[in-house]
C-alpha positions as CSV (number, residue, x, y, z in Angstrom):
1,X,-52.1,-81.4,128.8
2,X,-53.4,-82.2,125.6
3,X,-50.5,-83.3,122.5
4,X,-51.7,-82.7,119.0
5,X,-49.5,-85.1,116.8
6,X,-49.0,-84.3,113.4
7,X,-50.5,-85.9,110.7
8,X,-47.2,-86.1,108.3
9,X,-45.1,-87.4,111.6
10,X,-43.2,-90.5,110.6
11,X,-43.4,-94.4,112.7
12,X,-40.0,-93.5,114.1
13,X,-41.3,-89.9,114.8
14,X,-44.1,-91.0,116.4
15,X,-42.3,-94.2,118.4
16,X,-39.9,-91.6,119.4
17,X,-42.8,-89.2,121.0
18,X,-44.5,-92.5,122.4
19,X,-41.3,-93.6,124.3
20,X,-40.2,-90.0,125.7
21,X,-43.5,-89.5,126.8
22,X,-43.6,-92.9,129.1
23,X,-40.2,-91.8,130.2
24,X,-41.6,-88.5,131.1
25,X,-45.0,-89.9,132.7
26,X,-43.3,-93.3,134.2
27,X,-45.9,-95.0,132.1
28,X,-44.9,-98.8,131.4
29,X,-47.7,-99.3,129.3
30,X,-48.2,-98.6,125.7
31,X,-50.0,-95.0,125.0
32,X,-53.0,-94.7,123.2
33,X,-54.5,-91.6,121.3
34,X,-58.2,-90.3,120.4
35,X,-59.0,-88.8,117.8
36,X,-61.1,-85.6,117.2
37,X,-62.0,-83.5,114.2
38,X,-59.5,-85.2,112.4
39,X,-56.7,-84.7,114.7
40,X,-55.0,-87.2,116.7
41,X,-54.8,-86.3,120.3
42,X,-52.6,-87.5,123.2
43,X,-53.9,-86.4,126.4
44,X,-51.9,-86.8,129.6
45,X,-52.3,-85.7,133.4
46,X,-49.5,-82.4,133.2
47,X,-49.4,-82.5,137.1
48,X,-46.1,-83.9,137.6
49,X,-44.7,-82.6,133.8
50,X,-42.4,-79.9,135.0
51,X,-41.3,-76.9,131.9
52,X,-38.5,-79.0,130.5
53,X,-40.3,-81.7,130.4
54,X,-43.3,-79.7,128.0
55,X,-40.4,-77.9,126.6
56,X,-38.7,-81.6,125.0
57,X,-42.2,-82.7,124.5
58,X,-42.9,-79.2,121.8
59,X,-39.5,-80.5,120.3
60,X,-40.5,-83.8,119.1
61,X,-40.9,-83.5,114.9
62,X,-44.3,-85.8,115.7
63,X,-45.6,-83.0,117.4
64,X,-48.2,-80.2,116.0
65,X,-48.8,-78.4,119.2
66,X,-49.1,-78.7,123.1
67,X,-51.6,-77.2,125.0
68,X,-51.9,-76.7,129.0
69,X,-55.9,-77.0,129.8
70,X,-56.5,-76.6,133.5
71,X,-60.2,-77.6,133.5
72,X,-61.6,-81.1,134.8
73,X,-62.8,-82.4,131.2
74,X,-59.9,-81.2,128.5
75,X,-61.4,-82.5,125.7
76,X,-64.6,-80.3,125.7
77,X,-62.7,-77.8,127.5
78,X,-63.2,-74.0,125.6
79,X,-59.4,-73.4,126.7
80,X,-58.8,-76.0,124.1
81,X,-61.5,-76.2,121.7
82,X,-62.9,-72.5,121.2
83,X,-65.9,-73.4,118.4
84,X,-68.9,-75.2,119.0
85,X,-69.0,-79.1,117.8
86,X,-70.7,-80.3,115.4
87,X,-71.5,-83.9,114.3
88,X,-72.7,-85.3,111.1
89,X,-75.2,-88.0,111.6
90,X,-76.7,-90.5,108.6
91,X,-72.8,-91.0,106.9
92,X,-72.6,-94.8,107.4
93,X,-76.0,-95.3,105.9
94,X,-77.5,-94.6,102.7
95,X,-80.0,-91.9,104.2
96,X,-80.2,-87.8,104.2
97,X,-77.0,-86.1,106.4
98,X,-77.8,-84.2,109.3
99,X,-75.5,-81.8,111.1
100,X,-76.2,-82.5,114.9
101,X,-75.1,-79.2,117.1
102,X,-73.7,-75.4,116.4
103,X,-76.4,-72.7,115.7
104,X,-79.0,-75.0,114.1
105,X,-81.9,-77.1,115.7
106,X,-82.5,-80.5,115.4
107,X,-85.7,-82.1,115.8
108,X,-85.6,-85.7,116.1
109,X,-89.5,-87.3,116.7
110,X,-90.9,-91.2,116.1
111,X,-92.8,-93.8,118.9
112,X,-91.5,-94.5,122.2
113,X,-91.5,-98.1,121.2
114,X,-91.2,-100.0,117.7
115,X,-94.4,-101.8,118.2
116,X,-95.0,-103.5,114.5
117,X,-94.3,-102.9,110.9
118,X,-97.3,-100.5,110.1
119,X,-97.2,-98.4,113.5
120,X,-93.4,-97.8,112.6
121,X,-93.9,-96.8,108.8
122,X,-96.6,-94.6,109.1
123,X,-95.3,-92.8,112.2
124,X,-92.2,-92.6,110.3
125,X,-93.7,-90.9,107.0
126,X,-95.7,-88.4,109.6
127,X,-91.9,-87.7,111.2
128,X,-90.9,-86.6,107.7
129,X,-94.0,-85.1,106.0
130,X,-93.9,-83.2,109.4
131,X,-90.1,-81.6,108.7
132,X,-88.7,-83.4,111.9
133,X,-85.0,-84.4,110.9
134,X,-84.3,-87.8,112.2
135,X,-86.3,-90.9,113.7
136,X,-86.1,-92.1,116.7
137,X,-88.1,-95.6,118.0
138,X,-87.2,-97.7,120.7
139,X,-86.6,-101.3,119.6
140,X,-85.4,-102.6,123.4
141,X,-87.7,-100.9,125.6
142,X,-86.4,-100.6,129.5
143,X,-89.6,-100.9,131.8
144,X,-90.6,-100.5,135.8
145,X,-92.5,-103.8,135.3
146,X,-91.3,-107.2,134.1
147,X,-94.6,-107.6,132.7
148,X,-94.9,-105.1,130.3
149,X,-94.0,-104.8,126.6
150,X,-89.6,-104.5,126.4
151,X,-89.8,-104.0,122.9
152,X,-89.2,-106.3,119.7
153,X,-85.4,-106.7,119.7
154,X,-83.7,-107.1,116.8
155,X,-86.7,-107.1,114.7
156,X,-87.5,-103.6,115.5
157,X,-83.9,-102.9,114.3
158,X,-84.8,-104.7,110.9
159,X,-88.1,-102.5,110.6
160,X,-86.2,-98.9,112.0
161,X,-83.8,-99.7,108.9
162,X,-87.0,-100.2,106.9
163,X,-88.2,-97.0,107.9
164,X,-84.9,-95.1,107.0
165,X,-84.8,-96.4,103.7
166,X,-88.1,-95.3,103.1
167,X,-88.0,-91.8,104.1
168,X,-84.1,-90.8,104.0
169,X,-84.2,-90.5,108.0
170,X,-81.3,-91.2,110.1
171,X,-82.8,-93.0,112.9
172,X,-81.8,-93.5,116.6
173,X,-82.4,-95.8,119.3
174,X,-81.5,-96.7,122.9
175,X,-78.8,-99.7,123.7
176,X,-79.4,-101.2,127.1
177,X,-76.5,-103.9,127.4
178,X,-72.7,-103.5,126.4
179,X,-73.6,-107.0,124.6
180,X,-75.7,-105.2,122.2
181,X,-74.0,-102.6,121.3
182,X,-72.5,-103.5,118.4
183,X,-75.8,-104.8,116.4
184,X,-77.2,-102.0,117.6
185,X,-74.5,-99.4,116.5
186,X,-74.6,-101.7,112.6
187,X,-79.4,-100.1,112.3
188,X,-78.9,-97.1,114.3
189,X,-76.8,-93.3,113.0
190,X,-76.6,-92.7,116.9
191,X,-77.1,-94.9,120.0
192,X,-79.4,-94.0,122.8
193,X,-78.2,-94.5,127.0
194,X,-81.3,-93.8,128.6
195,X,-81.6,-92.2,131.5
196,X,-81.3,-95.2,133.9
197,X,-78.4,-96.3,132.5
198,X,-76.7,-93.0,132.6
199,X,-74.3,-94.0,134.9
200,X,-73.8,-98.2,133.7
201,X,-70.0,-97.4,133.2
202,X,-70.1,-100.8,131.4
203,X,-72.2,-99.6,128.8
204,X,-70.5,-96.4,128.3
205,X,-67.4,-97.6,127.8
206,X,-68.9,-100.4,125.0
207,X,-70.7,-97.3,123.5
208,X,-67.3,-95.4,123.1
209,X,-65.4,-97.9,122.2
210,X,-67.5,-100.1,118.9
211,X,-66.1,-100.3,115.7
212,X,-68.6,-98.6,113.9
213,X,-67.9,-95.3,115.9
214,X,-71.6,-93.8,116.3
215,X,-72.4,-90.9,118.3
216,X,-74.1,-91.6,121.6
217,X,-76.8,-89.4,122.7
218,X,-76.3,-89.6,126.7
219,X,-79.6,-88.5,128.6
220,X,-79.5,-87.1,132.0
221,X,-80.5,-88.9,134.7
222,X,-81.8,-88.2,138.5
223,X,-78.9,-88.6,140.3
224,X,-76.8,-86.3,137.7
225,X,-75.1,-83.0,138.4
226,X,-73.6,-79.9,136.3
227,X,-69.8,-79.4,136.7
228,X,-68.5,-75.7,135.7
């Protein structure tokens, strides 16, 4: 079940809807909400919600709507959210804004791995001169060998944001550790879980949950499987 509160509802309004809806749920904790194209959402297991339970629940004066999605993943669910999503990338940077999903393609190209300063810029001016619409350029490399080249850190943050401000590109990169998700998320218009770390539930949750709220490209890994 999936609660859209209103956006004119009151703090007594919504303290009101907060406490029926731990009565309701026997939840002694306090609730929290997501939000999603501009709407705050309350989503709770409807299992054990019986009809006049929903029925006080579509009452409340803090709520816009209720609706009952039977699917495993509500919040991407069609029964909920007909139209495709889109996302604009490049808002929290001085750079050109590119609308990620929907009808239109996006082509994102750049080096594997941020090597130096003059790799980076000139691959970066070929990525635009090209038509590609974002850069991407891996500044913590994950590798099978301990030996090999894991990328220049933080520097090759410094010199991705170089790029950008160059040619206008949003620019995206992979985060390997929850730790460094936050520095990562200040250079980067969308963070990067690679393949390996597809299923580091640590890292997910740091990549939801940073302040600077970037988009997270998730890429599939081996062991991963399609739901319907």
């Amino acid at each position: 079940m999936i609660i859209t509160i209103c956006s004119q509802a009151t703090s007594e309004e919504r303290t009101q809807l907060m406490t029926l809806v731990c009565r309701i749920t026997g939840n002694l904790h306090p609730i929290t909400t997501t939000v999603m194209d501009g709407h705050e959402l309350l989503v709770l297991d409807a299992t054990h919600i019986d009809a006049a339970a929903q029925a006080l629940l579509r009452e409340q004066p803090a709520v816009e709507r209720v609706t009952r999605v039977k699917t495993a993943y509500k919040l991407v669910s069609r029964a909920f959210k007909a139209e495709d999503t889109t996302i604009q990338i490049g808002a929290g940077h001085d750079c050109e804004q590119v609308t990620l999903g929907g009808a239109s393609s996006t082509i994102i190209a750049g080096p594997c791995a941020v090597e130096d300063r003059e790799q980076l810029l000139t691959t970066a001016h070929a990525v635009k001169h090209a038509g590609a619409h974002m850069l991407r350029g891996g500044a913590f490399k994950p590798r099978t060998s301990p030996y090999q080249f894991q990328g220049l850190g933080v520097e090759g943050l410094h010199l991705l944001a170089e790029a950008r401000q160059e040619t206008g590109l949003p620019i995206i990169t992979e985060v390997m550790e929850p730790d460094l998700v936050e520095i990562v998320a200040q250079h980067a218009d969308i963070l990067q879980i690679g393949s390996r770390n597809m299923q580091n539930f640590p890292l997910l949750l740091a990549a939801g949950r940073h302040t600077a709220k970037r988009p997270v490209l998730l890429k599939r890994g081996l062991s991963a499987t399609i739901d319907e």
